[in-house]
N, CA, C and O atoms as CSV, one atom per row, in Angstrom:
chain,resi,resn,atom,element,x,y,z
A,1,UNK,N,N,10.501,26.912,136.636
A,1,UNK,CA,C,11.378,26.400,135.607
A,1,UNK,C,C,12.649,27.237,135.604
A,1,UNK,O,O,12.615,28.451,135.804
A,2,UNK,N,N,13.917,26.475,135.345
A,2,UNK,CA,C,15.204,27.274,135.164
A,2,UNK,C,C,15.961,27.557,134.285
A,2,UNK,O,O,16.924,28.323,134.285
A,3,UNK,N,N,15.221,26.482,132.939
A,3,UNK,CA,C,15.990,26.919,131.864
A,3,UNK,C,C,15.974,27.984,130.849
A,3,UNK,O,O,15.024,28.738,130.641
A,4,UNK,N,N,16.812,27.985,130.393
A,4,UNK,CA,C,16.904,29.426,129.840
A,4,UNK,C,C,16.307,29.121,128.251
A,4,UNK,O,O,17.001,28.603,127.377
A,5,UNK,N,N,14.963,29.525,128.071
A,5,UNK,CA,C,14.999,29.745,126.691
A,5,UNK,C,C,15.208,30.555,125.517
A,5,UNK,O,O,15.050,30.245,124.337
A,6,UNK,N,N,15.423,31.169,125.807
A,6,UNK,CA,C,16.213,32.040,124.857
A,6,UNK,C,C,17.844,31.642,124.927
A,6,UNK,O,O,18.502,32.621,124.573
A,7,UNK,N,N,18.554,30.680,125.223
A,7,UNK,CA,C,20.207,30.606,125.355
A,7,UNK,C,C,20.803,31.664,125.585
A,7,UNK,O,O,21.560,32.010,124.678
A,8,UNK,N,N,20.757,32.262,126.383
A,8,UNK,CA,C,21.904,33.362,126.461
A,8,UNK,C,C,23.039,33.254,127.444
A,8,UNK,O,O,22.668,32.478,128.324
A,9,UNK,N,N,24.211,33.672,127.676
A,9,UNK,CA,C,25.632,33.685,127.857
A,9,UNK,C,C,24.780,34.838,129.170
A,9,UNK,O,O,24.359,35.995,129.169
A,10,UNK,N,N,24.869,33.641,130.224
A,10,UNK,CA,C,23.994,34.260,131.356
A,10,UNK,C,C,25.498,34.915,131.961
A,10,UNK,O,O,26.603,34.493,131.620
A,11,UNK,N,N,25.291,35.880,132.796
A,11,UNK,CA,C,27.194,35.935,133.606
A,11,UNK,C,C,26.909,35.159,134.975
A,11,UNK,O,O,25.870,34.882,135.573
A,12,UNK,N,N,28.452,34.894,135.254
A,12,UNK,CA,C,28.122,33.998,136.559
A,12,UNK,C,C,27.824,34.100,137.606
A,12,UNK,O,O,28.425,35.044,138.118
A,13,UNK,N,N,27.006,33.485,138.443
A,13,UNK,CA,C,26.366,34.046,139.327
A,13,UNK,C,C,24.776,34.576,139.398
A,13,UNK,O,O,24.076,34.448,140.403
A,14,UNK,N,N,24.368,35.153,138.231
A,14,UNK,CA,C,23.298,35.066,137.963
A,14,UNK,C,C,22.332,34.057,137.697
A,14,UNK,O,O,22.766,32.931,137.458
A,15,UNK,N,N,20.928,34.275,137.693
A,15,UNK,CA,C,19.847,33.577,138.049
A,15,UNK,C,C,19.246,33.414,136.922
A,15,UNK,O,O,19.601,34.296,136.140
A,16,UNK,N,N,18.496,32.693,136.468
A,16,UNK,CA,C,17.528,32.607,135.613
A,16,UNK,C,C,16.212,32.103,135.645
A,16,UNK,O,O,16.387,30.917,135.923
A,17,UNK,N,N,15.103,32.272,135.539
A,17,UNK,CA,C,13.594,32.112,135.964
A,17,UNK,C,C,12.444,32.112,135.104
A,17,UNK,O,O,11.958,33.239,135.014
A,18,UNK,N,N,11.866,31.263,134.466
A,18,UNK,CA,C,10.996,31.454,133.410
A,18,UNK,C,C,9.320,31.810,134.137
A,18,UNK,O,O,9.212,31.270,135.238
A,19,UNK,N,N,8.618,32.250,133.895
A,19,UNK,CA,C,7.264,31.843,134.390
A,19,UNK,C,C,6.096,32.258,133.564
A,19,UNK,O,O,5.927,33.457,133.342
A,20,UNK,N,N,5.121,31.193,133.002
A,20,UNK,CA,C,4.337,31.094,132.361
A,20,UNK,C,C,2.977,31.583,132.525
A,20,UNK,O,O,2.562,30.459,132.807
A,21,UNK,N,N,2.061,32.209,132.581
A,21,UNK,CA,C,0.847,32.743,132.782
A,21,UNK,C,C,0.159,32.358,131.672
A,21,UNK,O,O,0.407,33.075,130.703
A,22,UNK,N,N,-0.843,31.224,131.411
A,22,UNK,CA,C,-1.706,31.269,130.950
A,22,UNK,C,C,-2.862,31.444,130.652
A,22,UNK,O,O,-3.466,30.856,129.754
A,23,UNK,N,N,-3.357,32.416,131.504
A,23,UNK,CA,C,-4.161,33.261,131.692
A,23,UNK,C,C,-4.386,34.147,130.701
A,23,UNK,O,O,-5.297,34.199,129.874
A,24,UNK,N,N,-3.150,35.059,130.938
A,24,UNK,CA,C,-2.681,36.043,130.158
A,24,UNK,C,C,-1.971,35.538,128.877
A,24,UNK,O,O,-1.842,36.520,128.147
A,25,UNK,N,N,-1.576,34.694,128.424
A,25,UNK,CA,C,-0.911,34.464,127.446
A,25,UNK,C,C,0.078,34.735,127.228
A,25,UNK,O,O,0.506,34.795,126.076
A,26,UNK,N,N,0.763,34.985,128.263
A,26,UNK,CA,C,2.300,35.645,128.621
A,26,UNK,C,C,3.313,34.468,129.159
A,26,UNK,O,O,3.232,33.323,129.602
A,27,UNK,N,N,4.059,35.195,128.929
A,27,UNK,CA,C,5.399,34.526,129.884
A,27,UNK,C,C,6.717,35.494,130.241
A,27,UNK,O,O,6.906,36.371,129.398
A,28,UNK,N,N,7.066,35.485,130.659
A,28,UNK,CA,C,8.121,36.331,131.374
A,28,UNK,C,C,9.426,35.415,131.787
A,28,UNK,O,O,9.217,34.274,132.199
A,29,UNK,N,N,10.610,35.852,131.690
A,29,UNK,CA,C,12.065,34.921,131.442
A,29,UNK,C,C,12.585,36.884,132.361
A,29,UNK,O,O,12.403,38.042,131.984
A,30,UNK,N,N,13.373,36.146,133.865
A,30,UNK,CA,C,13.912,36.514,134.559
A,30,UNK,C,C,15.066,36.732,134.756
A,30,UNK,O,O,15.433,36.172,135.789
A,31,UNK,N,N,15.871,37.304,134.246
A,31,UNK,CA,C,18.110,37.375,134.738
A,31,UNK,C,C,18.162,38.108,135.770
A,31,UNK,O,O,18.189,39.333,135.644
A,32,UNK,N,N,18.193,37.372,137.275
A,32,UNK,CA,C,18.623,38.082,138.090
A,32,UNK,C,C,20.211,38.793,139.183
A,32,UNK,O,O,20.582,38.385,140.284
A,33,UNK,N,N,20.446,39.235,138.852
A,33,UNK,CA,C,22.066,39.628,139.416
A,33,UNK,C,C,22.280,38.626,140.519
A,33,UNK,O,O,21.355,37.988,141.022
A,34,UNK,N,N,23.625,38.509,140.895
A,34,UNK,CA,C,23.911,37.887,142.404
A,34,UNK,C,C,23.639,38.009,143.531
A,34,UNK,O,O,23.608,37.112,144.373
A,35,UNK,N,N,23.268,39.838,143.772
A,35,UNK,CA,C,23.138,40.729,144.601
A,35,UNK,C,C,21.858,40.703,144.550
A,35,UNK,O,O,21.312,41.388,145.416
A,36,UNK,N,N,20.985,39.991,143.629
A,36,UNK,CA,C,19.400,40.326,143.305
A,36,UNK,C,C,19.017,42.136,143.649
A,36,UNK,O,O,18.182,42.653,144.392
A,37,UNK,N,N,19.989,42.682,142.786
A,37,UNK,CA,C,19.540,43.909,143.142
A,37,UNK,C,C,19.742,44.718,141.611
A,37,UNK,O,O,19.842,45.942,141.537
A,38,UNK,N,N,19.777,43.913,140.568
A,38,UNK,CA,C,18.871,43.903,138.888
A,38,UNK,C,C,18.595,43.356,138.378
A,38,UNK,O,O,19.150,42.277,138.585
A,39,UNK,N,N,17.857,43.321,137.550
A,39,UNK,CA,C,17.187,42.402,137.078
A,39,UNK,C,C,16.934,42.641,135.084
A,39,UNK,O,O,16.507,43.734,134.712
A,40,UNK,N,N,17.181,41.769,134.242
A,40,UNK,CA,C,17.078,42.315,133.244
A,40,UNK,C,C,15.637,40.826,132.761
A,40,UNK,O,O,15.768,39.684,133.201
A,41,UNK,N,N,14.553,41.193,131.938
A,41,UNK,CA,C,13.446,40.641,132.152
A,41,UNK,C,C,12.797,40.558,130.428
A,41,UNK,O,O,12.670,41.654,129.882
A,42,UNK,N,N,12.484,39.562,129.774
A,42,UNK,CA,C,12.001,39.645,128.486
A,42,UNK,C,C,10.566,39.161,128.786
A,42,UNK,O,O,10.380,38.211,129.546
A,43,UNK,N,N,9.862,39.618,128.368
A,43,UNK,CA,C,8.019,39.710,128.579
A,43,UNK,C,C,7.521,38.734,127.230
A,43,UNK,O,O,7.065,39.357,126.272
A,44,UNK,N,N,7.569,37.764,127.165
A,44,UNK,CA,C,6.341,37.499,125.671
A,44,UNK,C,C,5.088,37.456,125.761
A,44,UNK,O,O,4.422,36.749,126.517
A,45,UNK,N,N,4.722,38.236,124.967
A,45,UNK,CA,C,3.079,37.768,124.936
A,45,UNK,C,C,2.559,37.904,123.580
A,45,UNK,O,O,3.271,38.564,122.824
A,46,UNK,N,N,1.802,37.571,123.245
A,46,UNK,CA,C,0.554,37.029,121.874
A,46,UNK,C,C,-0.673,38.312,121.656
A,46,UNK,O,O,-1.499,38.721,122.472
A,47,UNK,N,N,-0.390,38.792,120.065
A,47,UNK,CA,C,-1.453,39.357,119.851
A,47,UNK,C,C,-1.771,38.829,118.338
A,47,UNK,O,O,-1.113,38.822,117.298
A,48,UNK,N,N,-3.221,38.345,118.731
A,48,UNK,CA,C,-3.755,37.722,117.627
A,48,UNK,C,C,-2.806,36.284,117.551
A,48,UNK,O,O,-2.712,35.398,118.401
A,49,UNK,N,N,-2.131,36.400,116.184
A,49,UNK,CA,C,-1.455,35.010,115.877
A,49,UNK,C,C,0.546,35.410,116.138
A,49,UNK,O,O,1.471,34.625,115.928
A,50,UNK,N,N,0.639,36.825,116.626
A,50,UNK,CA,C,2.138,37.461,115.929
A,50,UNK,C,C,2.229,37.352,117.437
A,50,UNK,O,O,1.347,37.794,118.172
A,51,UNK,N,N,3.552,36.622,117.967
A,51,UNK,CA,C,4.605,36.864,119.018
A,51,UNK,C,C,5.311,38.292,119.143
A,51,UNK,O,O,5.794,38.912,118.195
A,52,UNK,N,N,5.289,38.676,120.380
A,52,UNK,CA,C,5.714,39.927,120.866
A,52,UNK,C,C,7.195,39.810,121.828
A,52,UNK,O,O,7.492,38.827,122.507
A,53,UNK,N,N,7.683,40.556,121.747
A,53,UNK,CA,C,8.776,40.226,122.983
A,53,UNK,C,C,8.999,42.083,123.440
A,53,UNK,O,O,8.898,43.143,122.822
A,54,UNK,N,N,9.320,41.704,124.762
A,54,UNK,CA,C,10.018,43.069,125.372
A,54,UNK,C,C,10.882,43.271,126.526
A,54,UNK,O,O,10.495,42.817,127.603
A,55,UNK,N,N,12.154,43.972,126.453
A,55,UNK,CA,C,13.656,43.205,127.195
A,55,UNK,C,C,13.374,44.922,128.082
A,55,UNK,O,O,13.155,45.931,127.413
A,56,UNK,N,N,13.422,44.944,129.253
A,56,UNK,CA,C,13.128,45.761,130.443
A,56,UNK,C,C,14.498,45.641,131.364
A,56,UNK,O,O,15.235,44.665,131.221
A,57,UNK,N,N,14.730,46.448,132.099
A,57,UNK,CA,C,15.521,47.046,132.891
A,57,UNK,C,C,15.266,47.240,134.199
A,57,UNK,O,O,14.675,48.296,134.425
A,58,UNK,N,N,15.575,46.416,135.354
A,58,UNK,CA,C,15.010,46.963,136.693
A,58,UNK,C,C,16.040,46.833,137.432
A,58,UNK,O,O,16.973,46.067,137.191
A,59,UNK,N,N,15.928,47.726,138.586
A,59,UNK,CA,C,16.491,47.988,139.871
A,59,UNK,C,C,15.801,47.580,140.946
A,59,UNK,O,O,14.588,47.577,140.733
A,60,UNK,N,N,16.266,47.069,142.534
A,60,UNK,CA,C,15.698,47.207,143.489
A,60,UNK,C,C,16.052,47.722,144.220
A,60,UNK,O,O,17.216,47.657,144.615
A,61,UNK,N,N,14.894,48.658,144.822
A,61,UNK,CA,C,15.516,49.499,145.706
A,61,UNK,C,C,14.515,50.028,146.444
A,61,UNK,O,O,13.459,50.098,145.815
A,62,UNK,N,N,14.462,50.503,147.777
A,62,UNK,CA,C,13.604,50.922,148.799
A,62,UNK,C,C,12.264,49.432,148.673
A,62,UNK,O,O,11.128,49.678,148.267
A,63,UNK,N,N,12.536,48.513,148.941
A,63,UNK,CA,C,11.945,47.505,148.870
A,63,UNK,C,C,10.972,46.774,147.659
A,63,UNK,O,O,10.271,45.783,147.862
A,64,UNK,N,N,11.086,47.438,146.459
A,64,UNK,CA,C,10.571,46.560,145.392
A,64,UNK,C,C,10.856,47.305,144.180
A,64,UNK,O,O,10.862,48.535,144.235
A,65,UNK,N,N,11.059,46.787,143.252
A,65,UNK,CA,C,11.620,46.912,141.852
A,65,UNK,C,C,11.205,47.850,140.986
A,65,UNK,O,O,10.053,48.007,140.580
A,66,UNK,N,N,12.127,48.450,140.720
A,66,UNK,CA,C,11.792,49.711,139.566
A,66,UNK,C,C,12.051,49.803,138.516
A,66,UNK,O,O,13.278,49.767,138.418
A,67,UNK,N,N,11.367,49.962,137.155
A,67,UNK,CA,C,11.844,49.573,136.298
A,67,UNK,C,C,13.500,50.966,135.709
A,67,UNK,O,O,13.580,52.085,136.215
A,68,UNK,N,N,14.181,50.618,134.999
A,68,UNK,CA,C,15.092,51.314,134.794
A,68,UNK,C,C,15.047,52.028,133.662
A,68,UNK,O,O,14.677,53.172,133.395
A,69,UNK,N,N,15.775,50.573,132.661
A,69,UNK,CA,C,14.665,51.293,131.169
A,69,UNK,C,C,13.682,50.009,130.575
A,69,UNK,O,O,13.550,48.801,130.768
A,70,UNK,N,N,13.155,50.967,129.821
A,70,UNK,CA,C,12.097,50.079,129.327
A,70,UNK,C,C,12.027,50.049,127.559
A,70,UNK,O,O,12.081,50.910,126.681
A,71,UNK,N,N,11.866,48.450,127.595
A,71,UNK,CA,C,11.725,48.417,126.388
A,71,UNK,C,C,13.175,48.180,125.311
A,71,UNK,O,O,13.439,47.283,124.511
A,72,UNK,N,N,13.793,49.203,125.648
A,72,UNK,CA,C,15.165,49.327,124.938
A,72,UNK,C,C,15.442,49.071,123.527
A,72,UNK,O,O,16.370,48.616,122.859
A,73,UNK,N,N,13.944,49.674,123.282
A,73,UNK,CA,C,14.000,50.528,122.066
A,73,UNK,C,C,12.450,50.014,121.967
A,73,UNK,O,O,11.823,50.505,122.906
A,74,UNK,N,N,11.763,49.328,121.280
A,74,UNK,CA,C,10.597,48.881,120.638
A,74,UNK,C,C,10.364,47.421,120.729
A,74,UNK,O,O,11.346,46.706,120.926
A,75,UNK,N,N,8.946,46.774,120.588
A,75,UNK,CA,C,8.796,45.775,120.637
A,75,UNK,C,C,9.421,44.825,119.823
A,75,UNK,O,O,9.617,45.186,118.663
A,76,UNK,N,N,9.858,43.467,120.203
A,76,UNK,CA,C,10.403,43.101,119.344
A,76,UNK,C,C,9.474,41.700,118.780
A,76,UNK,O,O,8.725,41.097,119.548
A,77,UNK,N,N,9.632,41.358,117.525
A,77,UNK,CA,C,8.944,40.291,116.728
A,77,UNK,C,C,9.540,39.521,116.380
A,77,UNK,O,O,8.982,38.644,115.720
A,78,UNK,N,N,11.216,39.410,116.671
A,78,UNK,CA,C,12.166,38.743,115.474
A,78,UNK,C,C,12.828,37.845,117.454
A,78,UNK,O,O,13.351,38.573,118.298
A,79,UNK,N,N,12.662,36.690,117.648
A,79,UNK,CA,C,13.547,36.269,118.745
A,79,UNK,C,C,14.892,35.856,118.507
A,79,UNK,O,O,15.202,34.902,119.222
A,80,UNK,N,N,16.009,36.347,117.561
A,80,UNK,CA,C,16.816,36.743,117.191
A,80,UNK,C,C,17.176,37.891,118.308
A,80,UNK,O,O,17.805,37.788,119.361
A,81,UNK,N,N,16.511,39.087,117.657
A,81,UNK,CA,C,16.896,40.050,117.970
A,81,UNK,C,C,16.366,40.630,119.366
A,81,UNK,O,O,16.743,41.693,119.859
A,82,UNK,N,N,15.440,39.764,119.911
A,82,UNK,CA,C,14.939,40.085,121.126
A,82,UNK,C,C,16.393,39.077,122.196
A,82,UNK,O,O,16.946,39.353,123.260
A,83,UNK,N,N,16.498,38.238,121.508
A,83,UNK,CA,C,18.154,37.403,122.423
A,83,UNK,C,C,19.348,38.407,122.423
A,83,UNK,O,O,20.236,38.404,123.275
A,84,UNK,N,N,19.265,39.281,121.349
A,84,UNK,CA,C,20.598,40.023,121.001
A,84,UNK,C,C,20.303,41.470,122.204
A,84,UNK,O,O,21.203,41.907,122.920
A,85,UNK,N,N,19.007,41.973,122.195
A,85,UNK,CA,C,19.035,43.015,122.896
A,85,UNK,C,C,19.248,42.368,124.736
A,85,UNK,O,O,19.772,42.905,125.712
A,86,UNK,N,N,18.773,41.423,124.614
A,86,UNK,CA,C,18.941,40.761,126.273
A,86,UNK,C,C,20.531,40.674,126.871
A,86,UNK,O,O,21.091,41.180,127.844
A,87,UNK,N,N,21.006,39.675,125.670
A,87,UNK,CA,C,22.451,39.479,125.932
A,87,UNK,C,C,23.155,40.887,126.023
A,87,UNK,O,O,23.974,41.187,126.891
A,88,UNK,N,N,22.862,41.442,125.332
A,88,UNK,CA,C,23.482,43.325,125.729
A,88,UNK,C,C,23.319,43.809,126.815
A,88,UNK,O,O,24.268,44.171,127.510
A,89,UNK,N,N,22.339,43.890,127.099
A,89,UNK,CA,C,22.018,44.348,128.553
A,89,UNK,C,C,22.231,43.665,129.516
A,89,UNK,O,O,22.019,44.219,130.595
A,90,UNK,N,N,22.802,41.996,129.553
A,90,UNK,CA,C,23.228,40.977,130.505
A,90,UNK,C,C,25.042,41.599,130.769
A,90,UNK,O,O,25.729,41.727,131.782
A,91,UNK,N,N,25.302,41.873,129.247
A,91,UNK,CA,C,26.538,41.874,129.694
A,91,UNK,C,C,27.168,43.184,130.393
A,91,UNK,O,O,28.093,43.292,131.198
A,92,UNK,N,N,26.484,43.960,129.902
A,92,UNK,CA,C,26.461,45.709,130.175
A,92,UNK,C,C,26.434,45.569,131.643
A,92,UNK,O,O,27.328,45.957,132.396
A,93,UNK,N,N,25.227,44.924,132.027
A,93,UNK,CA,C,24.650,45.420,133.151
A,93,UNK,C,C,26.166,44.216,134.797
A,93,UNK,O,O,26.570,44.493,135.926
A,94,UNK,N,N,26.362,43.075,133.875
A,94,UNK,CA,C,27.369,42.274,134.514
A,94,UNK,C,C,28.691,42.960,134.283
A,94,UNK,O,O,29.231,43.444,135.278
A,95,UNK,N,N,29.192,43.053,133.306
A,95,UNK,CA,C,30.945,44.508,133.806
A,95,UNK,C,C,30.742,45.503,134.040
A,95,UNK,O,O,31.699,46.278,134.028
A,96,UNK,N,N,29.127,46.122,134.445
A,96,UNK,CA,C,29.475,47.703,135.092
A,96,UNK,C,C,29.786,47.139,136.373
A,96,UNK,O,O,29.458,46.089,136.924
A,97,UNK,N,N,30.622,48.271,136.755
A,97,UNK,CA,C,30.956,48.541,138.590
A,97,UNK,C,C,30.011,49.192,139.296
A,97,UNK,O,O,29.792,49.185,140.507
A,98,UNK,N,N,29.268,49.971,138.073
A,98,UNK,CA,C,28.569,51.264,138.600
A,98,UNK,C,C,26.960,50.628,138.926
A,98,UNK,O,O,26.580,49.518,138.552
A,99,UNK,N,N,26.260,51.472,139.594
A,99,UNK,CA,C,25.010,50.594,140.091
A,99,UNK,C,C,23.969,51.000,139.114
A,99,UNK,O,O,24.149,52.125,138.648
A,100,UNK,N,N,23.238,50.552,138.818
A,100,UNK,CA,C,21.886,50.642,137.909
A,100,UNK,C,C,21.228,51.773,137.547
A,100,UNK,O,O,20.641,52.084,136.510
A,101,UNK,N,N,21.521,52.620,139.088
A,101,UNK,CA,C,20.844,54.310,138.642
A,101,UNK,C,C,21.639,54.798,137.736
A,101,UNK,O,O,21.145,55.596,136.939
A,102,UNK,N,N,22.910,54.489,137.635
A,102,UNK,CA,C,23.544,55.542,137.127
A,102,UNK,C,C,23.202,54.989,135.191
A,102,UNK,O,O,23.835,55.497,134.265
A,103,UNK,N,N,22.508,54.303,135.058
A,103,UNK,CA,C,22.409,53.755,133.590
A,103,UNK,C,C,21.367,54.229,132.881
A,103,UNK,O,O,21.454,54.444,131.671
A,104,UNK,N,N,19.962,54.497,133.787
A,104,UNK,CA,C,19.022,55.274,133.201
A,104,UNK,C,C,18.100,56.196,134.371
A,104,UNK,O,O,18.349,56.073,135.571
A,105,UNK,N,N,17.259,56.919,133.983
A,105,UNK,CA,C,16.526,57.752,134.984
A,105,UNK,C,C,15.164,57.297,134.957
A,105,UNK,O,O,14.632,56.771,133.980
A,106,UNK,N,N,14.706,57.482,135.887
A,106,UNK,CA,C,12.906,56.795,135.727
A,106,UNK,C,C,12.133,57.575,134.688
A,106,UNK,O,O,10.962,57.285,134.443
């Protein structure tokens, strides 16, 4: 799937990727750079009856993905504010020049 659910002000060039696990009760929503070389990633998953969200930070590099930062700050419950921390880090991560290491340390 490609649409974006959460709406966010993707930058251009970038990717977007939803994928559902029902297994797990998860789903995962993908922003991938042009260069596919970051990736900014919101996780939902279900505990009990309360929705979870969590907006992650990755790099690729030496052949598979590292996370950068995590979390970026605490789980979130409000998808408001789980769109607001994404779009931050979409846009941050789209006008730096600078490459991904230099934003956080493992």
């Amino acid at each position: 799937m490609t649409d974006d659910p959460f709406s966010l002000a993707v930058p251009e060039g970038w990717t977007v990727e939803t994928d559902v696990d029902t297994d797990e009760a998860s789903a995962k929503t993908v922003y991938e750079s042009p260069d596919s070389d970051r990736r900014v990633t919101i996780t939902e998953f279900a505990r009990g009856l309360t929705l979870y969200w969590w907006v992650d930070i990755f790099a690729f590099a030496d052949g598979e993905w590292h996370r950068r930062e995590v979390g970026l700050g605490d789980s979130y419950r409000d998808v408001g504010a789980v769109s607001d921390a994404a779009q931050d880090a979409l846009d941050r991560l789209a006008s730096s020049s600078e490459r991904i290491e230099s934003v956080a340390d493992d």
